[in-house]
Backbone as numpy.savetxt, mean C-alpha at the origin, in Angstrom:
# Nx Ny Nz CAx CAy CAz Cx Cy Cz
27.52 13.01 1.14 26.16 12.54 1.38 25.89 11.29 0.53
25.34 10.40 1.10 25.09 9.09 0.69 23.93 9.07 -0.58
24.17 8.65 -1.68 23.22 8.61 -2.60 21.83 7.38 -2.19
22.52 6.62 -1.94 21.45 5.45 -1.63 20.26 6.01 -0.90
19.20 5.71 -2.00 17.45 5.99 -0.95 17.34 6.01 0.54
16.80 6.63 1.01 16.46 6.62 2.39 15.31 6.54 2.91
14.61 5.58 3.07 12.98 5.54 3.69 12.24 5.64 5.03
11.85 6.64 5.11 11.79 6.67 6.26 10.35 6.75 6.64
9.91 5.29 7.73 8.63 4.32 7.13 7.92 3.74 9.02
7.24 3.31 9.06 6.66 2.38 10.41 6.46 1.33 9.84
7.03 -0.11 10.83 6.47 -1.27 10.26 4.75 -1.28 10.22
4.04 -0.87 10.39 2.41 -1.47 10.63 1.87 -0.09 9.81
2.78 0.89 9.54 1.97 2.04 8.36 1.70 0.98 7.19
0.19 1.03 6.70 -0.58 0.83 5.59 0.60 1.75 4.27
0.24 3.24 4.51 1.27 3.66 3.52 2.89 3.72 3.23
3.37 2.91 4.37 4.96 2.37 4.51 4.98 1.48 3.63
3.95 0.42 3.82 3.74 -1.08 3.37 4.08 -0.74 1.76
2.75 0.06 1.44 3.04 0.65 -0.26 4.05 0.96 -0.60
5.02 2.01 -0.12 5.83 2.33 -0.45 7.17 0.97 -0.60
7.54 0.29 0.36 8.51 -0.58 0.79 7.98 -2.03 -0.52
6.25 -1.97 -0.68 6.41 -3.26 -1.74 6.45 -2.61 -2.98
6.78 -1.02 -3.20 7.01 -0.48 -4.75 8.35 -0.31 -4.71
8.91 -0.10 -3.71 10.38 0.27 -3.81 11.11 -1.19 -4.21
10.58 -2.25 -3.40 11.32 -3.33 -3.33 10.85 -4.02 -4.93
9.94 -3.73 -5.35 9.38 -4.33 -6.89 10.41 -3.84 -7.72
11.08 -2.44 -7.43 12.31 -2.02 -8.54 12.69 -1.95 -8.05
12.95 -2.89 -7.08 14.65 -3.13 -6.82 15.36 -1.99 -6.29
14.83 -1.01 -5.76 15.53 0.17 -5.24 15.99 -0.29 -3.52
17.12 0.14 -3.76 17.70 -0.59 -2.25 17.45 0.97 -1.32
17.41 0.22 -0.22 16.97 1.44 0.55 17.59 1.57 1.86
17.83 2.55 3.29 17.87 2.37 3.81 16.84 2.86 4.97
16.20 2.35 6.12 15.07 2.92 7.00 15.99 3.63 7.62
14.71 4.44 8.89 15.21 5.57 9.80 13.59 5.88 10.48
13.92 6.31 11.22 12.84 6.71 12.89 12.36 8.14 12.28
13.30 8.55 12.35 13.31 10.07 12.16 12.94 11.04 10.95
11.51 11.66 10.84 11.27 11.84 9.74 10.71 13.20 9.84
10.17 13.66 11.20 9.30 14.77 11.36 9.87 16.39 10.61
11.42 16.01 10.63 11.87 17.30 9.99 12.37 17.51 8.57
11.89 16.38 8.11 11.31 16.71 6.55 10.39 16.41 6.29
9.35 16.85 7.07 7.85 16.06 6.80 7.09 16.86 7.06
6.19 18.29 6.85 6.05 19.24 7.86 4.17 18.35 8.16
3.80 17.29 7.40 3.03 16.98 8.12 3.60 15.61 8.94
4.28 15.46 9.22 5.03 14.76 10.43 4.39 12.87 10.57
4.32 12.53 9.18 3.48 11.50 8.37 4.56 10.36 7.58
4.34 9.11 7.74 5.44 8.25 7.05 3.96 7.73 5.69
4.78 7.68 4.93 6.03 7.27 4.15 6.50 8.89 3.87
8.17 8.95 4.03 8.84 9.88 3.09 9.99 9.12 2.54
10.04 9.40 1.58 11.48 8.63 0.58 12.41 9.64 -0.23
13.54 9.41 0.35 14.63 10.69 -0.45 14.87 9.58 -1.14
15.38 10.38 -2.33 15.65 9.32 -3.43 15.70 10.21 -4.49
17.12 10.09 -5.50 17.52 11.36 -6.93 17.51 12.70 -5.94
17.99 12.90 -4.37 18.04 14.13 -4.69 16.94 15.26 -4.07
15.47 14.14 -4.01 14.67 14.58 -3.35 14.02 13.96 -2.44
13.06 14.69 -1.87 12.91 14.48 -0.45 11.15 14.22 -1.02
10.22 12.66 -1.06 8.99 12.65 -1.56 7.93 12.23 -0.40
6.89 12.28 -0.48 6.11 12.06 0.58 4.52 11.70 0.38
3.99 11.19 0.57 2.29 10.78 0.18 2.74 9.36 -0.58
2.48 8.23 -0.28 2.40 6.80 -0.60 2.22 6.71 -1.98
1.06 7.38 -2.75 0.70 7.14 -3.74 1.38 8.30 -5.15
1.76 9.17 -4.54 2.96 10.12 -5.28 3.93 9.66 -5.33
4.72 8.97 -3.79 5.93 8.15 -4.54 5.97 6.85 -5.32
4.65 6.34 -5.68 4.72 5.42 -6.11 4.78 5.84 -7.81
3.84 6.86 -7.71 4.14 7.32 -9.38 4.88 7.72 -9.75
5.95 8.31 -8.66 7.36 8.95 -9.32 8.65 7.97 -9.47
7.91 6.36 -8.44 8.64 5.17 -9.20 8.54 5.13 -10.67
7.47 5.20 -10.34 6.72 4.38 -11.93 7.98 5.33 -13.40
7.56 6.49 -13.23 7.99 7.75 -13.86 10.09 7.55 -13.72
9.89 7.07 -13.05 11.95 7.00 -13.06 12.17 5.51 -13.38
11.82 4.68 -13.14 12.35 3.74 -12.66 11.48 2.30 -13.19
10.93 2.53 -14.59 9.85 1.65 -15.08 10.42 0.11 -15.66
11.68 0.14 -14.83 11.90 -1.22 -15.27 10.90 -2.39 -14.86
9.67 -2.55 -13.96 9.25 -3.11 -13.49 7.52 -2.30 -13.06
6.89 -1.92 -14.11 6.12 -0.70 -14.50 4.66 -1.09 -13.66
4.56 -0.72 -12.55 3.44 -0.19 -11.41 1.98 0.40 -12.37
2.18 0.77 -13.46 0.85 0.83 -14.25 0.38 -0.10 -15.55
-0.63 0.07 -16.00 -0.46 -0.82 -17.30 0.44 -0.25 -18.59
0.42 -0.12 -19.33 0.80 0.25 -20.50 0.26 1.64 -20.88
0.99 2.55 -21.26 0.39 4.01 -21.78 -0.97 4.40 -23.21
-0.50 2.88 -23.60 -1.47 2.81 -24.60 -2.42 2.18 -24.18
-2.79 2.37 -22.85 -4.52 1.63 -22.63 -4.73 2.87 -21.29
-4.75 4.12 -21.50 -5.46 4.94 -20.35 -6.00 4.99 -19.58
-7.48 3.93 -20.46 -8.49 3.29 -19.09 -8.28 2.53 -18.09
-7.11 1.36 -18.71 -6.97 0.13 -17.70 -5.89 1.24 -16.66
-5.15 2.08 -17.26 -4.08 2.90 -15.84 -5.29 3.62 -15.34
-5.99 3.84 -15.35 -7.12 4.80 -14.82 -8.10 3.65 -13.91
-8.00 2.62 -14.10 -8.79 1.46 -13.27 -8.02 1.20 -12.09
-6.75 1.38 -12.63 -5.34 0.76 -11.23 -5.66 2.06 -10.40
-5.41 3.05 -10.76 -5.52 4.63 -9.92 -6.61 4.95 -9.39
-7.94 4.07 -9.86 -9.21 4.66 -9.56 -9.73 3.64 -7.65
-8.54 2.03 -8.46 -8.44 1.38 -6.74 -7.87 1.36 -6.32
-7.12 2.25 -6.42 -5.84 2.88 -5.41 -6.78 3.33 -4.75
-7.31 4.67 -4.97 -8.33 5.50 -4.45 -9.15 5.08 -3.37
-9.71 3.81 -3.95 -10.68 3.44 -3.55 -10.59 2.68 -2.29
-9.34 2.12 -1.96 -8.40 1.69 -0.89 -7.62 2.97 0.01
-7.09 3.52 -0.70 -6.53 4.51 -0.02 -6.94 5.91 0.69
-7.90 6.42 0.27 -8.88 7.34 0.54 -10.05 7.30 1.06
-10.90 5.86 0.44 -12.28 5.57 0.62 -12.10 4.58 1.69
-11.09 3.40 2.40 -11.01 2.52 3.03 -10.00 3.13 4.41
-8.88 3.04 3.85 -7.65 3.02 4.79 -7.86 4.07 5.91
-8.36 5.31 5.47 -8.28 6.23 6.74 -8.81 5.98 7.84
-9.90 5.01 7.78 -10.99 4.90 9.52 -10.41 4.49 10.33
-8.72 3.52 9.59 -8.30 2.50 10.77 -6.69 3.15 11.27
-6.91 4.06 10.51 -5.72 5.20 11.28 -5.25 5.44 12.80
-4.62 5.01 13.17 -4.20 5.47 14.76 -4.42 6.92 14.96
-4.57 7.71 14.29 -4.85 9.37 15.03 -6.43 8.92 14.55
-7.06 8.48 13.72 -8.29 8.98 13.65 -8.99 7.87 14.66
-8.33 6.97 14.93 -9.12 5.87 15.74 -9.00 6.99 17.39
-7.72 7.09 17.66 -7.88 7.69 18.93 -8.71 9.50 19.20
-8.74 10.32 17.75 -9.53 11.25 18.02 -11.04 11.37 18.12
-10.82 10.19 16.75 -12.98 10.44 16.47 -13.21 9.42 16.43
-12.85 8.07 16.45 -13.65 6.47 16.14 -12.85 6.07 17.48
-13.01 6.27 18.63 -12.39 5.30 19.88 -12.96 3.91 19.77
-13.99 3.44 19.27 -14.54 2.38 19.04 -14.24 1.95 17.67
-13.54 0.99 18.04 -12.66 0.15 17.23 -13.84 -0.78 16.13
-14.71 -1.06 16.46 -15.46 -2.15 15.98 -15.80 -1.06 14.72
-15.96 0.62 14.64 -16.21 1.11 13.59 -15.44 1.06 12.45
-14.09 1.19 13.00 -12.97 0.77 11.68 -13.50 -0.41 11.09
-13.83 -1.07 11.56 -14.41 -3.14 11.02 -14.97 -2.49 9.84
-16.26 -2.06 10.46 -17.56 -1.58 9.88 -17.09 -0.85 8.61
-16.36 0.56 9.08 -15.67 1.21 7.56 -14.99 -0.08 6.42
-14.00 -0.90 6.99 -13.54 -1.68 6.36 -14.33 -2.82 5.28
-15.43 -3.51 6.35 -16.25 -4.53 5.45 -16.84 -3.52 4.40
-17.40 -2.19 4.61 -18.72 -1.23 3.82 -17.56 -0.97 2.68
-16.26 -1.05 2.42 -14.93 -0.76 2.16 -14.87 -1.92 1.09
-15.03 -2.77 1.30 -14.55 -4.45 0.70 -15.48 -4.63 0.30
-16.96 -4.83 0.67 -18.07 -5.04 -0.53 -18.13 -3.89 -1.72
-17.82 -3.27 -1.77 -17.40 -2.16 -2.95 -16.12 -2.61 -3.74
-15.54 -2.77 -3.46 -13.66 -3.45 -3.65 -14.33 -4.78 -4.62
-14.79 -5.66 -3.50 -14.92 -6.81 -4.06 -15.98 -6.98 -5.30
-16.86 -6.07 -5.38 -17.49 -5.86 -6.60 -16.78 -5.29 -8.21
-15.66 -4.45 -7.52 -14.66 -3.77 -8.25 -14.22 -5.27 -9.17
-13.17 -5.51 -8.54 -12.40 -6.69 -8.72 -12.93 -7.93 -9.29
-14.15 -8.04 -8.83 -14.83 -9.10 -9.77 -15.39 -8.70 -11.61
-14.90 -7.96 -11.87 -14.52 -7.32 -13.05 -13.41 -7.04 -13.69
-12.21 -6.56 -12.38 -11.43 -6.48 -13.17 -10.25 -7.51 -12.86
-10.18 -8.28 -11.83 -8.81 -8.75 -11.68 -9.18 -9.80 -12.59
-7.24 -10.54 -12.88 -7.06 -11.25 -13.64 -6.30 -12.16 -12.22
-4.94 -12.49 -12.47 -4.30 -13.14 -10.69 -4.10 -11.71 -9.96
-4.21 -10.66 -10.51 -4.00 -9.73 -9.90 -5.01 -8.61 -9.84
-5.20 -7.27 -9.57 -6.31 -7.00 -9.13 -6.76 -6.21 -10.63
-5.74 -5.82 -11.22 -6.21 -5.71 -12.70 -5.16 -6.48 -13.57
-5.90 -7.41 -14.10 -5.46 -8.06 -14.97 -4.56 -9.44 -14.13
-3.07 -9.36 -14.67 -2.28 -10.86 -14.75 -1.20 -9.93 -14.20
-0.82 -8.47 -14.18 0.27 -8.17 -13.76 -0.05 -7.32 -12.29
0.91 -7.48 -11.57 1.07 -6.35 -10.41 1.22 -5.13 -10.88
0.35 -4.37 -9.92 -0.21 -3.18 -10.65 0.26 -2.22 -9.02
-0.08 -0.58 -8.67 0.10 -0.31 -7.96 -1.38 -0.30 -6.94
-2.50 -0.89 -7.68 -3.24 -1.05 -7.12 -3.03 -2.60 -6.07
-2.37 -3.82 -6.06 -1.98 -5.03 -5.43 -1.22 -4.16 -4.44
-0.02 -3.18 -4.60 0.65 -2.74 -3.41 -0.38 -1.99 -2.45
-1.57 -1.69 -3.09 -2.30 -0.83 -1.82 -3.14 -2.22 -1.02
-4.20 -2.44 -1.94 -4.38 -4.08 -1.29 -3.83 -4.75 -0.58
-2.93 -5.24 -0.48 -1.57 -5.90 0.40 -2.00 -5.64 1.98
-1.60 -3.70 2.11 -1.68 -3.30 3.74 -2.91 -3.35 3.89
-3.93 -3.27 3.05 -5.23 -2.96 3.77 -5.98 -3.94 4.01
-5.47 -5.59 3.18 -5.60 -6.87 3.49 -5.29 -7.23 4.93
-4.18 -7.23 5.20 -3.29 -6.62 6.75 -4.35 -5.93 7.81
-4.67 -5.33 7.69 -4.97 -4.46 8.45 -6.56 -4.79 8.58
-7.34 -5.26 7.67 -8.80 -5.66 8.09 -8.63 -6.70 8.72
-7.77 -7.63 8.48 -7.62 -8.92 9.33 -7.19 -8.52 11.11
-6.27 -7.52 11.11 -6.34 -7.15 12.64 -7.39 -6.77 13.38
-8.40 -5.86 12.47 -9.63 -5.67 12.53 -10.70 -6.74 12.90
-10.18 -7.86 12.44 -11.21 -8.87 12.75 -12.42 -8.74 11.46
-12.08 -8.02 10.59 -13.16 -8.58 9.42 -13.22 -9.95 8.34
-14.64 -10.36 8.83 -14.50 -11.78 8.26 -14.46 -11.56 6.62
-13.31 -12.08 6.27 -12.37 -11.61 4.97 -13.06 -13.07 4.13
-14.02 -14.28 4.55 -14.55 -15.33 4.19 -15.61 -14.56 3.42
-16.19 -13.59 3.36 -16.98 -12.78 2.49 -16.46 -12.21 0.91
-15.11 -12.29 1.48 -14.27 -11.91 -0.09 -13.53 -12.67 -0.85
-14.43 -13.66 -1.70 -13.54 -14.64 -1.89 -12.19 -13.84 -3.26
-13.10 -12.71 -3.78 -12.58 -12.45 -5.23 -10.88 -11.55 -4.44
-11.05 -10.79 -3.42 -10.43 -10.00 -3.01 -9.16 -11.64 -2.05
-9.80 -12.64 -1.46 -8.78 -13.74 -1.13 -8.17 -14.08 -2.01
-8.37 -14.38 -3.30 -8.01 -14.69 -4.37 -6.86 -14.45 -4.97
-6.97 -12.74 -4.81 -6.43 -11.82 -5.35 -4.74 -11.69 -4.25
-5.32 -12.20 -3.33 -4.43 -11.73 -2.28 -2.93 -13.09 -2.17
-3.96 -14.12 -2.57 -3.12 -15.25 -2.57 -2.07 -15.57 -3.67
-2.28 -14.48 -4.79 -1.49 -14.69 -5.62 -0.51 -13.21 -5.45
-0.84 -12.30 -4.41 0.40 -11.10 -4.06 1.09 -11.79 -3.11
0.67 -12.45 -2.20 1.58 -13.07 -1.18 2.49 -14.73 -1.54
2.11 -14.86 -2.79 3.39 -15.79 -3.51 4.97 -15.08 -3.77
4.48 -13.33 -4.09 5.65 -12.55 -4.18 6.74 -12.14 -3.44
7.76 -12.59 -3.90 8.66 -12.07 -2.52 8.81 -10.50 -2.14
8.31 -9.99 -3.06 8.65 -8.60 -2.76 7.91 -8.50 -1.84
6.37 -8.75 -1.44 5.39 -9.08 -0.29 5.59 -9.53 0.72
6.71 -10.51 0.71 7.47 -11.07 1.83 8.38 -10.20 2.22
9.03 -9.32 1.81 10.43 -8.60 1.90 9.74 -7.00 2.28
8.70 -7.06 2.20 7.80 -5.92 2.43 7.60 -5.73 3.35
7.06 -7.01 4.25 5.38 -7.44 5.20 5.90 -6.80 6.54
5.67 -6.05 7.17 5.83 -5.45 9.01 6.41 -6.17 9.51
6.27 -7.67 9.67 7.00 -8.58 10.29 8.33 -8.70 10.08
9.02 -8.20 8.75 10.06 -8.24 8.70 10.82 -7.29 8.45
10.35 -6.04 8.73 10.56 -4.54 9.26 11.74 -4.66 10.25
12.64 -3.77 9.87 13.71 -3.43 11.12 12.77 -3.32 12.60
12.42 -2.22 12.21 11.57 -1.75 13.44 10.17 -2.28 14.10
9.94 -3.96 13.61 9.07 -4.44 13.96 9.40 -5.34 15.38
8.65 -5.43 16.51 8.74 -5.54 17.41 8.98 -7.29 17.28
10.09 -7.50 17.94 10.35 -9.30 17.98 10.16 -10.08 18.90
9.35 -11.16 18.52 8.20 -11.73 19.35 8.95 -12.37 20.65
């Protein structure tokens, strides 16, 4: 059995995106795959084998990067609690409080009207962007990439498909223009996904 990581991801998953720009930040080489439902019993991407195990939820494998693999450390420093508690608190705040409305199962069960995802999204980003105008530095806390920039990233992505006028956020454009200088962002982005559809 092959030691090398195995990710098994959708190009246009929000929580693929996370996973693929934390994996690729340490340098963990990986390989994709389609097929995930039977280690997944909620039948949900991101899952990442990796040491052995089989991990799953975007924001768990990102901490169990962090936790193995801190050559390239996804939080701040252990000696500042609050500022790791600021990165985790907009994770949250992206990942829980934003990202779900524009979900493909929840758009096609309970929001068929697309223009509501917008709506979740902007009500989403004036909160964000109030966030951030406090705490980012080029990044969304502080000067370093944090695991809060890898959640930002897809959900940047994804309001723009939305059609939300993103000219309202200048602090959150800002923020964005200095993650997409990164190549790991480039080496990340759906577009350049195996499994992204070629134009």
């Amino acid at each position: 059995m092959s030691t090398k990581p195995v990710l098994y991801s959708y190009f246009r998953s929000s929580c693929s995106w996370r996973v693929r720009f934390g994996v690729t930040s340490n340098t963990v080489r990986f390989q994709h795959s389609d097929w995930f439902r039977a280690i997944n019993p909620m039948k949900q991407v991101p899952v990442l084998i990796i040491d052995g195990q089989t991990l799953a939820q975007s924001t768990s494998i990102l901490e169990y990067l962090e936790e193995t693999r801190p050559n390239r450390p996804l939080l701040p420093d252990r000696s500042d609690p609050v500022l790791r508690a600021t990165v985790r608190r907009i994770c949250q705040d992206i990942v829980s409080g934003i990202q779900p409305f524009q979900n493909i199962s929840v758009l096609s069960e309970v929001a068929a009207d697309r223009n509501q995802a917008q709506k979740c999204i902007a009500v989403g980003f004036e909160a964000l962007e109030r966030t951030l105008s406090v705490t980012s530095g080029k990044f969304c806390v502080g000067n370093e990439i944090t695991m809060a920039d890898l959640c930002l990233a897809p959900q940047v992505f994804n309001a723009n498909r939305f059609k939300v006028d993103m000219s309202k956020y200048p602090v959150i454009g800002r923020v964005m223009e200095s993650i997409e200088e990164l190549q790991e962002y480039r080496d990340s982005h759906p577009d350049n996904q195996p499994d992204s559809p070629q134009p």
